[in-house]
KOLBA-757355 format. One record per residue: residue in three letters; x, y, z of N, C-alpha, C, O in turn. Coordinates in nm, 4 decimals, padded with zeros to 6 digits. Example, Ala and Ser with C-alpha at 12.3 -4.5 7.8 and 13.67 -1.06 7.14 Angstrom:
<marpas>
residu:n_u:n_v:n_w:ca_u:ca_v:ca_w:c_u:c_v:c_w:o_u:o_v:o_w
ALA:01.3190:-00.5690:00.7800:01.2300:-00.4500:00.7800:01.3200:-00.3300:00.7800:01.4236:-00.3319:00.8465
SER:01.2850:-00.2250:00.7080:01.3670:-00.1060:00.7140:01.2900:00.0030:00.7870:01.3409:00.1138:00.8039
</marpas>
This chain:
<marpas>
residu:n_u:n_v:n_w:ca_u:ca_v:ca_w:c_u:c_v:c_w:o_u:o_v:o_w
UNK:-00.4903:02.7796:00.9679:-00.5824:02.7854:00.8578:-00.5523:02.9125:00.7782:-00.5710:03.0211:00.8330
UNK:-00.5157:02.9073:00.6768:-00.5117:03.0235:00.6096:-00.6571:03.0932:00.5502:-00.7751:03.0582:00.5528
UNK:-00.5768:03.2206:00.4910:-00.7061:03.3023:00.4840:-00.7504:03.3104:00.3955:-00.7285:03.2160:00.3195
UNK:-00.8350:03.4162:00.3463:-00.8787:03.3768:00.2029:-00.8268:03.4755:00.0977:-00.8214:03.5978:00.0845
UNK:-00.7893:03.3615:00.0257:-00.6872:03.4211:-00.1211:-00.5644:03.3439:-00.0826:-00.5002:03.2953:-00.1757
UNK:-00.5321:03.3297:00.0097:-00.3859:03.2742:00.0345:-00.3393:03.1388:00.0033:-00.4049:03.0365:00.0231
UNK:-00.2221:03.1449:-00.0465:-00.2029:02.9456:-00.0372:-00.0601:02.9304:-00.0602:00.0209:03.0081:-00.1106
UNK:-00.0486:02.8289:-00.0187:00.0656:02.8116:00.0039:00.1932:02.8214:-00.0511:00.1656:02.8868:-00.1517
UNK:00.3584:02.7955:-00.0582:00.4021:02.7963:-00.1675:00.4460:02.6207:-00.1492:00.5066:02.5650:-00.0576
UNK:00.4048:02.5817:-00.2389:00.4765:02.4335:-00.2867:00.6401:02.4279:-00.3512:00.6847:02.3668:-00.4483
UNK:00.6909:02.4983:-00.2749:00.8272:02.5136:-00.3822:00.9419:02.4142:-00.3549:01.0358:02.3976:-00.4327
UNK:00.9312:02.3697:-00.2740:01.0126:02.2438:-00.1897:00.9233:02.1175:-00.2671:00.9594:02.0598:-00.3697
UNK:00.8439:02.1008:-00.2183:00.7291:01.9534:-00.2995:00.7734:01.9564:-00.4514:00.8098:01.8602:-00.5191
UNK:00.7642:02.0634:-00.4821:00.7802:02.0835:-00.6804:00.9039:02.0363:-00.6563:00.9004:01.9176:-00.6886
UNK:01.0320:02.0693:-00.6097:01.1702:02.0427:-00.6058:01.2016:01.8577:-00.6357:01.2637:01.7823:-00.7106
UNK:01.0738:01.8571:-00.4733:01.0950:01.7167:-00.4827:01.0429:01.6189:-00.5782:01.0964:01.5094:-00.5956
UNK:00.9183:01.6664:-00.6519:00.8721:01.6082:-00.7701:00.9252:01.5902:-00.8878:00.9254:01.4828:-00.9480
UNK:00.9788:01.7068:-00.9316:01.0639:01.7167:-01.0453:01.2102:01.6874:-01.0706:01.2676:01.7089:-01.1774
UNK:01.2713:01.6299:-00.9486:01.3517:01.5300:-00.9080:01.3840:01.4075:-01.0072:01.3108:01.3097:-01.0225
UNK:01.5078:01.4306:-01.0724:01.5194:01.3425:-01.1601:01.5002:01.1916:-01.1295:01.4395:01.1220:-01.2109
UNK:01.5566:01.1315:-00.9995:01.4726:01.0103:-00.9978:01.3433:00.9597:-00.9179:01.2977:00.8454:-00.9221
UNK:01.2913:01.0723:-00.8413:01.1389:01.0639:-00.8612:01.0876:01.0919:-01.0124:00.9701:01.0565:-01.0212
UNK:01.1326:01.1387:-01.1218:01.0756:01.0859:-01.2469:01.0979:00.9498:-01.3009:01.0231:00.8935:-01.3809
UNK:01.1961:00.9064:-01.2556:01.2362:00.7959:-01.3252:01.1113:00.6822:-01.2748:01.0344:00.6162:-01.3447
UNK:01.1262:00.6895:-01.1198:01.0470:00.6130:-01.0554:00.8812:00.6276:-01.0956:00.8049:00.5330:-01.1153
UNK:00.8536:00.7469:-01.1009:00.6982:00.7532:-01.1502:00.7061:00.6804:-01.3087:00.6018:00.6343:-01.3552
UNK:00.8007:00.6747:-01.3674:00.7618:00.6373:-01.4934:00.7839:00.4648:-01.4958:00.7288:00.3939:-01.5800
UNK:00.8582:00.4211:-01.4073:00.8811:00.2646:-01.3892:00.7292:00.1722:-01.3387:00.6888:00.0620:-01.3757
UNK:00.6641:00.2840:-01.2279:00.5605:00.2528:-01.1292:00.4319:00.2384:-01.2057:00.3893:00.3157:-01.2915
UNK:00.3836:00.1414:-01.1670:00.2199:00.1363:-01.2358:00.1101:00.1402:-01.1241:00.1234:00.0984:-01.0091
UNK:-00.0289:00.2129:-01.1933:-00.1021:00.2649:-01.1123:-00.1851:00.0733:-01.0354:-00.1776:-00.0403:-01.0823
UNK:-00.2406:00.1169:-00.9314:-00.3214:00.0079:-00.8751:-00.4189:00.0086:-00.9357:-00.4638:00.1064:-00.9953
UNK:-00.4918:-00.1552:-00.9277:-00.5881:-00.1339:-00.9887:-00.7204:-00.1320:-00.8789:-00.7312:-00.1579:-00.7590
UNK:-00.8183:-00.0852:-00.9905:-00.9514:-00.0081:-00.9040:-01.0247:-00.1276:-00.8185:-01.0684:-00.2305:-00.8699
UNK:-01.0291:-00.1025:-00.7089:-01.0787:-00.2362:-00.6192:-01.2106:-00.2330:-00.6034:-01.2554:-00.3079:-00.5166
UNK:-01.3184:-00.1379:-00.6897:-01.4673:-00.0667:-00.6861:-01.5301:-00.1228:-00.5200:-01.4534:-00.1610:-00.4317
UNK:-01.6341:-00.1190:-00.5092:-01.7386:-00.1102:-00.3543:-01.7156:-00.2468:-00.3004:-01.7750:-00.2588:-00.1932
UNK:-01.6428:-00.3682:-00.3398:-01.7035:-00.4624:-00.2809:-01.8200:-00.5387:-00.2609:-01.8514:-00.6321:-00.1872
UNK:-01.8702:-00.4770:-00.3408:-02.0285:-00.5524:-00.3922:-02.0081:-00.6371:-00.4803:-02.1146:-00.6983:-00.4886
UNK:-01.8960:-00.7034:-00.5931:-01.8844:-00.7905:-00.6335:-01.8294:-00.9531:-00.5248:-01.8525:-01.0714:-00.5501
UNK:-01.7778:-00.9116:-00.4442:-01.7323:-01.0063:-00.3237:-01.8131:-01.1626:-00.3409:-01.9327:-01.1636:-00.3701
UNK:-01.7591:-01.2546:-00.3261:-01.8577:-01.3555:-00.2669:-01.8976:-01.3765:-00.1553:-01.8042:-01.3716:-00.0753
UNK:-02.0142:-01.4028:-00.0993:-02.0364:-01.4265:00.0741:-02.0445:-01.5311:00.0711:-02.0982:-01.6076:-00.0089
UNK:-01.9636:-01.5522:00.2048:-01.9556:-01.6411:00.3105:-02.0008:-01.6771:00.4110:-01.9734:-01.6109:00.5111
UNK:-02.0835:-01.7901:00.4232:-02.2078:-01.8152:00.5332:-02.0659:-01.8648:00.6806:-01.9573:-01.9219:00.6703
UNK:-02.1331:-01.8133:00.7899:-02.0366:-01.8143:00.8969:-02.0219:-01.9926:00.9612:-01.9452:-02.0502:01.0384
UNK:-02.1325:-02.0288:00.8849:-02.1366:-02.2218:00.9443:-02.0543:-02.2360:00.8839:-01.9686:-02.3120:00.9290
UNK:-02.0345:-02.1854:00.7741:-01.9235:-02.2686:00.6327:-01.7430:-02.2627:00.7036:-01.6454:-02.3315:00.6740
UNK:-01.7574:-02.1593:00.7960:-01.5998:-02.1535:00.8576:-01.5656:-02.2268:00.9210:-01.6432:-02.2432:01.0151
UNK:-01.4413:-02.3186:00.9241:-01.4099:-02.4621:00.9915:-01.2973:-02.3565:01.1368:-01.2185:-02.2640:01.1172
UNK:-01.3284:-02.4074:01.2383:-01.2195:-02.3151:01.3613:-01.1104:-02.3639:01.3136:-01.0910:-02.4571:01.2355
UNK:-00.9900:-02.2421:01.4055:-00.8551:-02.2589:01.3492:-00.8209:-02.3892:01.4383:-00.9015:-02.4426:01.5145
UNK:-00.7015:-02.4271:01.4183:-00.6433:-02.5620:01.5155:-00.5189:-02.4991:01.5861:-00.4514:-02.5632:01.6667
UNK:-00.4885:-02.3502:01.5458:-00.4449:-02.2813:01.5975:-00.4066:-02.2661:01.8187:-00.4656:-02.2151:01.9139
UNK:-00.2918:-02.3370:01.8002:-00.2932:-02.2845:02.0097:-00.1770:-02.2354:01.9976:-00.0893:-02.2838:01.9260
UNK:-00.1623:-02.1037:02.0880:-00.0289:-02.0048:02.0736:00.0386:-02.0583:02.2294:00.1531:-02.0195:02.2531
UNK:-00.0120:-02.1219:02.3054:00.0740:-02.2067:02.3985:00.1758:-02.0879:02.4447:00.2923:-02.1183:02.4703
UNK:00.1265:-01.9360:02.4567:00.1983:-01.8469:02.5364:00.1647:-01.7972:02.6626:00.0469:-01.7617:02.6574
UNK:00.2066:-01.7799:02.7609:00.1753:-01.7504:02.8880:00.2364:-01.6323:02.9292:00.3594:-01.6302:02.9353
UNK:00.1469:-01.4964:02.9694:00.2141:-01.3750:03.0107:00.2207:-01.3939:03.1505:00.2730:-01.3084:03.2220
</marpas>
């Protein structure tokens, strides 16, 4: 834990940021989009789920 006033040096990270094709790549890349709380979701009543037909027929 450092102390107080102190911090670190980022001088390697900056190296690697300013990295000509880590620029290239940040500029190709698009941000995600915002997935907010999940309160828009639809619910799903648990009767409504049909079981799988699923058998893995494996034996340890």
């Amino acid at each position: 834990m450092p102390y107080e006033g102190e911090f670190a040096d980022y001088g390697p990270l900056r190296r690697v940021v300013n990295d000509e094709r880590v620029q290239k790549f940040l500029k190709r890349s698009k941000p995600r989009p915002e997935f907010g709380d999940g309160s828009n979701l639809p619910f799903i009543n648990f009767a409504d789920i049909e079981p799988s037909q699923f058998n893995s027929n494996l034996s340890i």
